[in-house]
C-alpha positions in Angstrom: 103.1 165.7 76.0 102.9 169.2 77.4 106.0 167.9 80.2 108.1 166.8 76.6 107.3 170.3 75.0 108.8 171.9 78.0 111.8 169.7 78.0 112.2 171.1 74.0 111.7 174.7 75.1 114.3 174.8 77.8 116.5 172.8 75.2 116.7 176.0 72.9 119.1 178.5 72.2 118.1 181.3 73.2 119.4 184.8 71.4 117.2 187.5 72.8 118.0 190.4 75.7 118.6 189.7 79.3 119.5 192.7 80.5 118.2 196.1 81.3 118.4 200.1 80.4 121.7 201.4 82.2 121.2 203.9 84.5 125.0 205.1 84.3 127.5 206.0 81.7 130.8 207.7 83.0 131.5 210.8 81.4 134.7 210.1 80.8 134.0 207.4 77.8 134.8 208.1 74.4 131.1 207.7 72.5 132.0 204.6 71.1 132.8 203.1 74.6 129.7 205.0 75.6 127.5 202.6 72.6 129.3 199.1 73.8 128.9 200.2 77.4 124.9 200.4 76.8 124.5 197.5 74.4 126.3 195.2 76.6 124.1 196.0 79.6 120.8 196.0 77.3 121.9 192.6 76.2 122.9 191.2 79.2 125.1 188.3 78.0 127.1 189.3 75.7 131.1 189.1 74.8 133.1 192.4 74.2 135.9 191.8 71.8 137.2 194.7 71.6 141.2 195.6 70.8 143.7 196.3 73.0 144.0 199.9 74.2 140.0 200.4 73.4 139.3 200.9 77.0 138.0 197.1 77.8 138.5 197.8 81.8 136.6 201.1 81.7 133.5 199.5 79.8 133.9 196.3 82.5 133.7 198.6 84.9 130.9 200.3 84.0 128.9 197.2 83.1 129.7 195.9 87.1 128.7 199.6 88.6 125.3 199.5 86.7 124.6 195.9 87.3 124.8 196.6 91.3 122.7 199.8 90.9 120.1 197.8 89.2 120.3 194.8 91.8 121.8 196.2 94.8 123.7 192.7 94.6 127.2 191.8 93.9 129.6 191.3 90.6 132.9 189.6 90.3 135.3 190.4 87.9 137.7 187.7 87.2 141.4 188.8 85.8 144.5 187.4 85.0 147.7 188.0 86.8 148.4 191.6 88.4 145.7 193.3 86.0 143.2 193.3 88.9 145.6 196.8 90.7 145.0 197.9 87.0 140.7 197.9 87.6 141.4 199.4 90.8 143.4 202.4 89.9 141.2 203.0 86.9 137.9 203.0 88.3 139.5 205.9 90.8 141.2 207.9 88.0 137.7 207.6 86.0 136.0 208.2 89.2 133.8 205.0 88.1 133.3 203.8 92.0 134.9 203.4 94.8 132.5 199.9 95.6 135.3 197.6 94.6 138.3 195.8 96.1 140.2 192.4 95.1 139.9 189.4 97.1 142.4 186.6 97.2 140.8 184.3 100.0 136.6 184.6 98.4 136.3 187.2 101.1 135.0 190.3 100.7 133.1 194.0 102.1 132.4 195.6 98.5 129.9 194.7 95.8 132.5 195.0 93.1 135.1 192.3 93.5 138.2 191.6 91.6 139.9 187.7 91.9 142.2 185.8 90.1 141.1 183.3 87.8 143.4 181.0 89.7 141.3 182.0 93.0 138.1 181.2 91.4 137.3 178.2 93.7 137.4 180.9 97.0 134.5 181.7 95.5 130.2 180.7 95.3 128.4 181.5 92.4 125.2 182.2 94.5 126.9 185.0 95.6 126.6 187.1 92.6 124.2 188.0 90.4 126.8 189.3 87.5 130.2 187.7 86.4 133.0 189.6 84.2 135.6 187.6 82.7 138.8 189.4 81.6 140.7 188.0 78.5 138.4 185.5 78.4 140.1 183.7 75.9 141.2 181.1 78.7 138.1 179.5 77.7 140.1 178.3 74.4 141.6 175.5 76.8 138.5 173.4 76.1 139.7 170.7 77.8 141.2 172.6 80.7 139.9 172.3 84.2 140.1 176.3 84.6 138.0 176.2 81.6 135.5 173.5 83.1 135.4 175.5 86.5 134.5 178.8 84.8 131.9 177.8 82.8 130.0 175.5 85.5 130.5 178.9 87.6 129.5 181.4 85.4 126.2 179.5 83.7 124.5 179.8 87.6 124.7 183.8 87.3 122.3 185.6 85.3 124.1 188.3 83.9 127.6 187.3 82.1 130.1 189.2 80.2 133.3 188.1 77.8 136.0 190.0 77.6 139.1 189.6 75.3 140.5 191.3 71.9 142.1 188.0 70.2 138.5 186.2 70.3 140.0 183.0 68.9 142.0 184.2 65.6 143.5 180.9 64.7 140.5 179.0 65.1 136.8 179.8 64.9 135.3 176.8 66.6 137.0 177.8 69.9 134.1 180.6 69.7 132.2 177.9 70.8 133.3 177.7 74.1 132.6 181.7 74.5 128.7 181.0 73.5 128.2 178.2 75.8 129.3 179.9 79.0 127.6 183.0 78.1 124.4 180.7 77.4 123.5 180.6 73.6 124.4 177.9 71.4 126.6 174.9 73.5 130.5 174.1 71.5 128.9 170.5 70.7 125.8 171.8 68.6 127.7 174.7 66.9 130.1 172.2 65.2 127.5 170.7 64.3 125.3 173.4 62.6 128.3 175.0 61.5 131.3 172.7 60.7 132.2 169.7 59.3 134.8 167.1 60.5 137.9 167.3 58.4 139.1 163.9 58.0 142.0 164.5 56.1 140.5 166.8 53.3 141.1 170.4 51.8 138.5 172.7 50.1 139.5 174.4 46.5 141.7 177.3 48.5 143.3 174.9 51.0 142.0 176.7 54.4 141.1 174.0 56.2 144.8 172.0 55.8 146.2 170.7 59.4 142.5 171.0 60.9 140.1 168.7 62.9 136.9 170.7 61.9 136.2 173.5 59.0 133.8 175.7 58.5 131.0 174.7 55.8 131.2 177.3 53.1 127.8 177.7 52.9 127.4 178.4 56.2 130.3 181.0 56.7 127.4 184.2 56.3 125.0 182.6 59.2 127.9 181.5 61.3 129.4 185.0 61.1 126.1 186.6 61.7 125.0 184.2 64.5 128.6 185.3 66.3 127.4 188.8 66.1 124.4 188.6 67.7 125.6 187.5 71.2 129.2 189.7 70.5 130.7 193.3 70.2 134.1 193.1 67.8 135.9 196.0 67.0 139.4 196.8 66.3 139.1 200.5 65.7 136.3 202.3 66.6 134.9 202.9 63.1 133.7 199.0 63.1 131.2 199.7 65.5 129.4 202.8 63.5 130.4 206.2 62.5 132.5 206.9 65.2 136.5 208.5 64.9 139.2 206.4 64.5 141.6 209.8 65.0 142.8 209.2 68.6 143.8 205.4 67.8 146.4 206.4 66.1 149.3 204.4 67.0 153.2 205.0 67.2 155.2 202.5 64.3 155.4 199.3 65.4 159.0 197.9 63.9 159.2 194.2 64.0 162.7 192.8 63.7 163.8 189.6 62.9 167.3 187.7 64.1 168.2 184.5 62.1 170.4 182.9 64.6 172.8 180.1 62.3 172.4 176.6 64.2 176.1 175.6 63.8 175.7 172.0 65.2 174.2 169.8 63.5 170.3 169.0 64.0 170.1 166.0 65.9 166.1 164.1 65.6 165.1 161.2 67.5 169.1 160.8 68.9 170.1 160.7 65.4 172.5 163.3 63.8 171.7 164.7 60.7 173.7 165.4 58.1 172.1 168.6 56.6 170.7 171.3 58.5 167.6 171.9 57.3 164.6 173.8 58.3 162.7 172.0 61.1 159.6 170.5 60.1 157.3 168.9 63.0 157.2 170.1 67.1 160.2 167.3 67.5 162.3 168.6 65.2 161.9 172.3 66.3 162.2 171.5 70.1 165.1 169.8 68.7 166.5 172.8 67.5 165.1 175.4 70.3 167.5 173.3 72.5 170.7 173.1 70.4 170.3 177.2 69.6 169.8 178.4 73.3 173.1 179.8 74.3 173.3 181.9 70.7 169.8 183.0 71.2 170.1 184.4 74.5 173.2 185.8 73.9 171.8 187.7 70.9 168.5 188.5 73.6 170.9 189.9 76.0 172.8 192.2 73.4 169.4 193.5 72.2 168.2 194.2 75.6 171.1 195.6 77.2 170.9 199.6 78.8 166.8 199.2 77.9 163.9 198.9 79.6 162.6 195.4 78.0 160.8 192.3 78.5 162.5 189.4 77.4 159.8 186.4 76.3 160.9 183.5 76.7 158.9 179.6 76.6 161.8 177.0 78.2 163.1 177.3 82.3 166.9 177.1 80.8 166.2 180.1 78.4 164.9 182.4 81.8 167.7 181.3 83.8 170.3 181.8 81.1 169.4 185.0 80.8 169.0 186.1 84.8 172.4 184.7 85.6 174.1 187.2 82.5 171.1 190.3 82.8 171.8 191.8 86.7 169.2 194.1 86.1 166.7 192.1 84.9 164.0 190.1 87.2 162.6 186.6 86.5 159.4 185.4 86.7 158.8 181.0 87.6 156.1 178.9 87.7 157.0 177.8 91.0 156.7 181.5 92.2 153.6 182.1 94.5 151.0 184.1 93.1 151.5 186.9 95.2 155.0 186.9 94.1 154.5 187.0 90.6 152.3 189.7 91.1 154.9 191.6 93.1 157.0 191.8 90.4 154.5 192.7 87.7 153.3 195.5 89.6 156.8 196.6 90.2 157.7 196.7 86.6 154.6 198.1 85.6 155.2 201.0 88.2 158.8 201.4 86.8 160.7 200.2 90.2 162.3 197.2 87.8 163.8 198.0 84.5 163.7 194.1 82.5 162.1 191.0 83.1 162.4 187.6 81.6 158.5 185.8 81.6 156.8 184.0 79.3 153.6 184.7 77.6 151.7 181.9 78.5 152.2 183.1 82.2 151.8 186.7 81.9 151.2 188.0 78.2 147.3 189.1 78.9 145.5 192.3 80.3 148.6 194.2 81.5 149.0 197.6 80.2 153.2 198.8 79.3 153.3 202.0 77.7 155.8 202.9 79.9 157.9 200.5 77.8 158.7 200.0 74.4 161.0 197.4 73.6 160.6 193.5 73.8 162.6 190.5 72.6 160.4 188.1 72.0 161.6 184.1 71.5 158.6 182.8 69.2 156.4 179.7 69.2 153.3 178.2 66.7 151.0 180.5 69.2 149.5 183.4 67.3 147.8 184.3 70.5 150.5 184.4 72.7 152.3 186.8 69.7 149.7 189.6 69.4 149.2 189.8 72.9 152.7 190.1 74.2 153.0 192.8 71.3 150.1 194.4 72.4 151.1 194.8 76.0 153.2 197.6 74.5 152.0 198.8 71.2 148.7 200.1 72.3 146.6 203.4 72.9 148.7 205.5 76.0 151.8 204.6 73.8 154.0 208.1 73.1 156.9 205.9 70.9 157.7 203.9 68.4 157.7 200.0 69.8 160.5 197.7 69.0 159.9 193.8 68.8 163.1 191.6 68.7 162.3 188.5 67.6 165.3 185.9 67.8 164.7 182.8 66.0 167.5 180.0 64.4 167.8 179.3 61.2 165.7 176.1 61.8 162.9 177.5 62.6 161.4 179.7 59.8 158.4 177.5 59.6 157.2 178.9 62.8 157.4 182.7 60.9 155.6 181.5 58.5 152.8 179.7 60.7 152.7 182.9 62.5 151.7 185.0 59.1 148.9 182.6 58.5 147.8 182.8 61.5 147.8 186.7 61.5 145.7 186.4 57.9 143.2 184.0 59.5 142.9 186.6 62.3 142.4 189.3 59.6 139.9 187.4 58.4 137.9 186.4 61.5 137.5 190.5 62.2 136.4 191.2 58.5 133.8 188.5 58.5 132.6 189.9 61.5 132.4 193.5 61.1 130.9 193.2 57.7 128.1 190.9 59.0 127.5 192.8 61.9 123.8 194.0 60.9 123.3 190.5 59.6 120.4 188.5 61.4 121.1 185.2 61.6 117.9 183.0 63.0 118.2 179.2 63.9 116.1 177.3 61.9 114.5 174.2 64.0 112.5 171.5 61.9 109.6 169.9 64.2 107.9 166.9 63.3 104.4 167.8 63.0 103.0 165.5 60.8 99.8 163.3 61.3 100.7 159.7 63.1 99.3 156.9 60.7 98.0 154.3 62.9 97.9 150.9 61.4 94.2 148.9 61.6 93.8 145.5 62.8 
């Protein structure tokens, strides 16, 4: 019996501290960064969603610096591509330390060490005791094998931190996926504590239409308040206490739209149409995407032109269009190298290249543009992909106002409006948290503990 109880115990989800006091706060951090810096290393595992421009790298950075004090052992960081030259020039400028270098073959001479998340298998987790994930949000491709690597990597480490500021806005059970690495509640068990399985219906306000799994309405307070205890959300520092929102003040952001007119007519499933109408499944609209590209990227290229700009764009004929009419401009490929594609980010970070065509899904995380403020952006259903290629430029550092361009056809206003529900469900996500925040939310367990009956021959 005593082997079964132990099989129960380590069966739990635990929610307590696994950290330690911090022995080192830079004194360069605001004293909100100076509370999530402290927290996070008290707790131990914990996931930092804080916004962009909030100073995510400087609090990672201090988290790794106090972690090898404490252990005299090593931390990886894991970035996407070209923000690792970002940690590096920070943690000089802050004078954080100078224990840290980036490794693209798993080897290493500091105890700070900065990879790619695509160079994660140079790499053994009994090498380090503490594991930093930047935009962690790659952990939304549950069924990814990046995903899959990650977590089986980072649940062998003791001390794990999260680190993103669009923690899953157009979906709350991808939060799962962020609990299981870190080593609380597994994806599997929070769906089922928390959600219920769709199957076609829609509650009274018609949330949950288009989704596998909703959240049970009586549930939302514990499931908001059970996030909170292993996470740190904030989009301006006031959500985190009585701390000054003054210097987060941010130049307008001016969002302009482009109705391109499709002129052909919409052909779906090799059959021409004879009204254009507005297209209304991923067929239809790929469809359309296809038969508008040579307006589009004309229009891109007039709204670009003499500026420095990133044009976003999702298809290979889009980017190449674009490169063989934009001399100035730089492209960025799939079939690039790594080390390429980091070339060129780091150039036009540094201001050596004045436009490049790239798409979000490639390169719209962690990179910090303030040196830029214009972008025309070619939209998809992603919300994700939206805010953070926005907020690669419209973010604190920021001195102007920051122009989005966003070139769509006529036939695809549905994806605007998917976008706008998506940015409401995001609203929503941070204003469930924030208010719960002091909530305690404690997992309720029923044991069978009553007396066995035993027949009587």
């Amino acid at each position: 019996m005593s082997k079964y109880l132990d099989f129960l115990d380590n069966k739990k989800h635990l929610i307590g501290n696994f950290g330690f006091k911090p022995s080192f706060i830079p004194d360069c951090a605001f004293d909100f960064q100076a509370y999530t810096i402290e927290k996070a290393i008290r707790k131990g595992r914990i996931a930092t969603f804080l916004d962009t421009g909030l100073g995510k790298t400087l609090v990672q950075l201090s988290i790794a610096r106090n972690i090898v004090e404490h252990t005299n052992k090593n931390v990886l960081i894991l970035t996407p591509l070209a923000v690792g030259f970002q940690f590096i020039k920070e943690a000089e400028k802050r004078e954080i330390t100078d224990d840290i270098e980036i490794s693209k073959d798993g080897k290493f001479t500091k105890k700070i060490v900065i990879a790619n998340y695509e160079r994660l298998h140079y790499f053994d987790s009994n090498d380090f005791v503490g594991v930093i994930l930047d935009e962690s949000s790659i952990l939304k491709n549950f069924d990814g094998k990046i995903k899959n690597n990650i977590t089986a990597f980072i649940k062998k480490v003791p001390y794990r931190f999260l680190s993103t500021a669009t923690p899953s806005p157009n979906d709350f059970i991808e939060l799962g996926t962020s609990s299981e690495a870190l080593g609380y509640m597994g994806y599997m068990d929070m769906l089922g504590k928390f959600f219920k399985q769709n199957n076609g219906a829609v509650d009274s306000t018609n949330r949950n239409i288009g989704e596998k799994f909703y959240l049970k309405p009586h549930a939302e307070k514990d499931f908001f308040a059970w996030v909170n205890q292993w996470s740190i959300m904030a989009k301006m520092p006031s959500d985190l206490g009585n701390f000054s929102d003054e210097r987060y003040a941010l130049p307008e952001l001016l969002i302009k739209k482009h109705v391109i007119e499709n002129k052909t007519p919409l052909i779906i499933d090799d059959q021409i149409q004879m009204f254009n109408r507005p297209a209304k499944n991923f067929n239809e609209i790929r469809s359309e995407v296809k038969q508008t590209i040579d307006d589009r990227c004309e229009k891109a290229l007039e709204l670009a032109k003499g500026k420095t700009s990133v044009y976003w764009v999702n298809r290979n004929d889009e980017s190449s269009m674009i490169k063989n009419n934009d001399s100035e401009a730089v492209e960025i490929i799939g079939s690039q190298s790594i080390d390429k594609k980091e070339e060129i980010l780091k150039a036009f970070a540094d201001g050596d290249i004045k436009r490049i065509i790239t798409k979000a899904k490639m390169t719209g995380m962690g990179l910090n543009w303030q040196h830029c403020n214009h972008s025309v952006f070619f939209p998809t259903y992603s919300y994700e992909q939206y805010y953070q290629a926005i907020r690669r430029f419209w973010r604190f550092g920021q001195e102007n106002d920051v122009t989005i361009d966003m070139v769509i056809s006529d036939g695809q206003t549905r994806v605007l409006e998917a976008l706008e529900q998506k940015t409401q469900k995001a609203i929503l996500l941070h204003k469930n948290l924030t208010e719960n925040v002091n909530s305690t939310f404690v997992n309720k367990v029923k044991h069978f503990d009553k007396k066995l009956i035993k027949p009587s021959f």
